[in-house]
N, C-alpha and C positions, 0 to 999 in steps of 0.2 A: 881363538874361537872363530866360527865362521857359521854365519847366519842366513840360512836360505828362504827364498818368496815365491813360490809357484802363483802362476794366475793363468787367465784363458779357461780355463773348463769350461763346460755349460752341457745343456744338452741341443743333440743335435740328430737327424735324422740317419739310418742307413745310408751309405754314401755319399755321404759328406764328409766336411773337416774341419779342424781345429788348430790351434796351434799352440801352444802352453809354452810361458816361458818363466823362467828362474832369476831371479836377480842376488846374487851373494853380497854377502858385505861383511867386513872385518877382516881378518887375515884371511887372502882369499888366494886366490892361485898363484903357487912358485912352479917351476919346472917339474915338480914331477906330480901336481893334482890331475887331478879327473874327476868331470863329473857327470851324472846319472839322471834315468829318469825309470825310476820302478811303480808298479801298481799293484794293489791290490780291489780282486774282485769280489763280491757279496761272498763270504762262505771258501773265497779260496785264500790262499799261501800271496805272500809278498812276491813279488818274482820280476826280472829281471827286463827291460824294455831298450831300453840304446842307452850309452855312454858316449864321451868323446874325450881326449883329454885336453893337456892345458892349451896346444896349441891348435889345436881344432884340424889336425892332419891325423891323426886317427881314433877312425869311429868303430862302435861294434854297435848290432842291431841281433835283438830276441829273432828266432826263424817266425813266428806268427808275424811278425811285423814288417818284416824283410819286403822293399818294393812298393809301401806305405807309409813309413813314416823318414822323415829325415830329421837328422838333428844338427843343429849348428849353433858357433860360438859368434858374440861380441861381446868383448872385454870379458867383463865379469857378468856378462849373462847368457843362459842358452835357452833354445828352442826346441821345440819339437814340433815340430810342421806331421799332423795326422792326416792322410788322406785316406777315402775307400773306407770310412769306417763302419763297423759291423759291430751289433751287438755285444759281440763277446768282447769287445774292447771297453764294454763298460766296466770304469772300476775309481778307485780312487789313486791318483797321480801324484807320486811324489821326488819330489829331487834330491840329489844326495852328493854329498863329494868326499872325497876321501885322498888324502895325502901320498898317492902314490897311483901306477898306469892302471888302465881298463881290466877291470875283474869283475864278473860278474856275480857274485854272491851278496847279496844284503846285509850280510851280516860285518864286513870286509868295508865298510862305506861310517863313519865315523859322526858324519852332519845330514842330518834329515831337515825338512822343509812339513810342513803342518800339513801339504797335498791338496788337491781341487779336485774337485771331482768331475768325470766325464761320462755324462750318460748316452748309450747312443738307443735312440726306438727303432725296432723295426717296422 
């Protein structure tokens, strides 16, 4: 089992940033984990934000996000560094990992984290 902690949310202004991070515990990354960071917004679908896997040499990032958010690994925890944030990035943040490389579907991701939420005002 593997046990996920997101924290960092809050709210924050139109162009500003955040940085939300994950801390795992239990059986946690062997060579072929990955892990995530999905959101859901008011009213929409779970969907898809950056992943990285175990060794933190390869990342994927959603195209909304692309050029704003980075994400990076220590040890057993990762970040998501948000910048430039805009409204529609309000949603609720969650992390996730899954025993195997970078795939983007929710459903494919095994260990969820309880998510923080991020408000951004315009």
């Amino acid at each position: 089992q593997v046990q996920l902690e997101e924290s960092g949310g809050g709210l924050v202004q139109a162009g500003g940033s955040l940085r939300l991070s994950c801390v795992a515990s239990g059986r946690t990354f062997n060579q072929y984990s990955s892990m995530a960071w999905f959101r859901q917004g008011p009213g929409k679908e779970r969907e898809f934000v950056s992943a990285i896997n175990w060794n933190g040499i390869h990342t994927e990032f959603a195209d909304s996000v692309k050029g704003r958010f980075t994400i990076s690994k220590d040890n057993a925890m990762i970040h998501l560094q948000m910048n430039s944030l805009e409204p529609d990035d309000t949603a609720v943040y969650y992390c996730a990992s899954r025993p195997g490389p970078i795939i983007t579907p929710a459903r494919e991701y095994d260990y969820w984290g309880q998510g923080t939420q991020v408000t951004v005002s315009s």
